[in-house]
C-alpha positions as a Markdown table, in Angstrom:
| # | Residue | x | y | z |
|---|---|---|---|---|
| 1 | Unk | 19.0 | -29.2 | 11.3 |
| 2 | Unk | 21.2 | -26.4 | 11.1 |
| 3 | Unk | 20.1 | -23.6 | 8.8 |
| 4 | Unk | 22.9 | -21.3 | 8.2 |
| 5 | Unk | 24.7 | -24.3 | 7.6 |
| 6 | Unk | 22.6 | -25.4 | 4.9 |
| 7 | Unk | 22.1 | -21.9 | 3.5 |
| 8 | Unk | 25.8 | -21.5 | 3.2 |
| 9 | Unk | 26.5 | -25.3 | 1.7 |
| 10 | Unk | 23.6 | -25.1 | -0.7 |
| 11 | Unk | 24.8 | -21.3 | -1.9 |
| 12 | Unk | 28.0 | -23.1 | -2.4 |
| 13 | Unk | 26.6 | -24.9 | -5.3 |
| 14 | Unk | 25.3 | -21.7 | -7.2 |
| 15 | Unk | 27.4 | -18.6 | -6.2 |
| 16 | Unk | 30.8 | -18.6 | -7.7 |
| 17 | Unk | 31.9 | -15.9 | -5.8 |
| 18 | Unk | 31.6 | -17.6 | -3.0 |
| 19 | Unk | 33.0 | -20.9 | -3.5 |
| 20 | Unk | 35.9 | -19.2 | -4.9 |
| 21 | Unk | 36.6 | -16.7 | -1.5 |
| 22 | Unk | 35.5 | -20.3 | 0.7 |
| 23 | Unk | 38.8 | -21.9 | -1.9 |
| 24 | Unk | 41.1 | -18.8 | 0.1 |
| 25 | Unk | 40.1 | -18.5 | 3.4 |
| 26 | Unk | 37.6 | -21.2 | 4.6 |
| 27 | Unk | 36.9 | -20.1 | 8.1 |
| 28 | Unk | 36.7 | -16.3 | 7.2 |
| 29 | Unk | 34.4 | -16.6 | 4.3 |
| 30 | Unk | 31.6 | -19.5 | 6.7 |
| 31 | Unk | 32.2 | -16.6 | 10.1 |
| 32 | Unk | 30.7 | -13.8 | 7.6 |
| 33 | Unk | 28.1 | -15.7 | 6.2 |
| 34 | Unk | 27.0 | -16.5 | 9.8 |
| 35 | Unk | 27.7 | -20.5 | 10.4 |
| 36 | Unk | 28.1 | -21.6 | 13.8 |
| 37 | Unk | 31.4 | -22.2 | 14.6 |
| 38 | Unk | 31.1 | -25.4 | 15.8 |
| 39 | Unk | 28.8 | -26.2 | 12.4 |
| 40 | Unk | 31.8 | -24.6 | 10.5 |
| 41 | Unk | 34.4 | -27.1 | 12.3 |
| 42 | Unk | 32.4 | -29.7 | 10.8 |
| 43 | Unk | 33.3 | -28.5 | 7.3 |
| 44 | Unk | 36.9 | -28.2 | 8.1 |
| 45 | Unk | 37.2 | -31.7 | 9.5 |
| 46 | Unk | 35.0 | -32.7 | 6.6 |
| 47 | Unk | 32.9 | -34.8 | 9.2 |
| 48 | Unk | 30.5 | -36.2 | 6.2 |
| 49 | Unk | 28.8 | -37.9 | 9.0 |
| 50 | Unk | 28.1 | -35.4 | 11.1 |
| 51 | Unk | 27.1 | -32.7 | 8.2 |
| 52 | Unk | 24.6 | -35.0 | 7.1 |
| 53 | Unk | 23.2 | -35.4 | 10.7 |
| 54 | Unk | 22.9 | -31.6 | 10.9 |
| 55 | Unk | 21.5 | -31.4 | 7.3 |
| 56 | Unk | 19.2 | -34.2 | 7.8 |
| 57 | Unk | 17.5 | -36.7 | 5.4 |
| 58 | Unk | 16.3 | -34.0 | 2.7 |
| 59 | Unk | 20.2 | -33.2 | 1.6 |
| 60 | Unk | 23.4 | -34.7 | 0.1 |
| 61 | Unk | 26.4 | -33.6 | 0.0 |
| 62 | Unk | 29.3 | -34.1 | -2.3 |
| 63 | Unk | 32.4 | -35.1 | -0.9 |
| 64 | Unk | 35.0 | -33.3 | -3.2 |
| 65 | Unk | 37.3 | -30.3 | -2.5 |
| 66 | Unk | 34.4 | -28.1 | -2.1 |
| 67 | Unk | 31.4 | -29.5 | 0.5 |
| 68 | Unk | 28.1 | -28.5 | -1.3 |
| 69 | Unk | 24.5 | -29.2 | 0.3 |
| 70 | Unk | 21.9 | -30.4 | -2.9 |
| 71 | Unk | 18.1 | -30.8 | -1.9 |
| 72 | Unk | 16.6 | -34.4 | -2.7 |
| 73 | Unk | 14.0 | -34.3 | -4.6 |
| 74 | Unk | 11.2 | -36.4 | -3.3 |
């Protein structure tokens, strides 16, 4: 599991400001909010596979224009 990774992806799905400077610049915007670079690459790619094996079994992710990270409820 990759925590800033999740941070960042599930912030996605509430901050506006966020989602809207990850719209400009991608990479800029995941490098200050501290994801790995190689997690970050994922999210470029948009390796759905991969971000789910990094996010593991308690996350989905939606597979539009903007990758977001949503908690499953259990």
């Amino acid at each position: 599991m990759s925590k800033q990774l999740i941070e960042f992806l599930t912030e996605l799905n509430t901050n506006e400001k966020l989602r809207k400077n990850f719209k400009s610049d991608k990479e800029q915007t995941m490098k200050k909010y501290g994801v790995p670079q190689s997690d970050a690459q994922l999210v470029l790619d948009k390796n759905y596979d991969e971000i789910m094996k990094k996010l593991g079994c308690d996350y989905d992710i939606s597979r539009n224009s903007v990758i977001e990270a949503f908690k499953i409820k259990k």
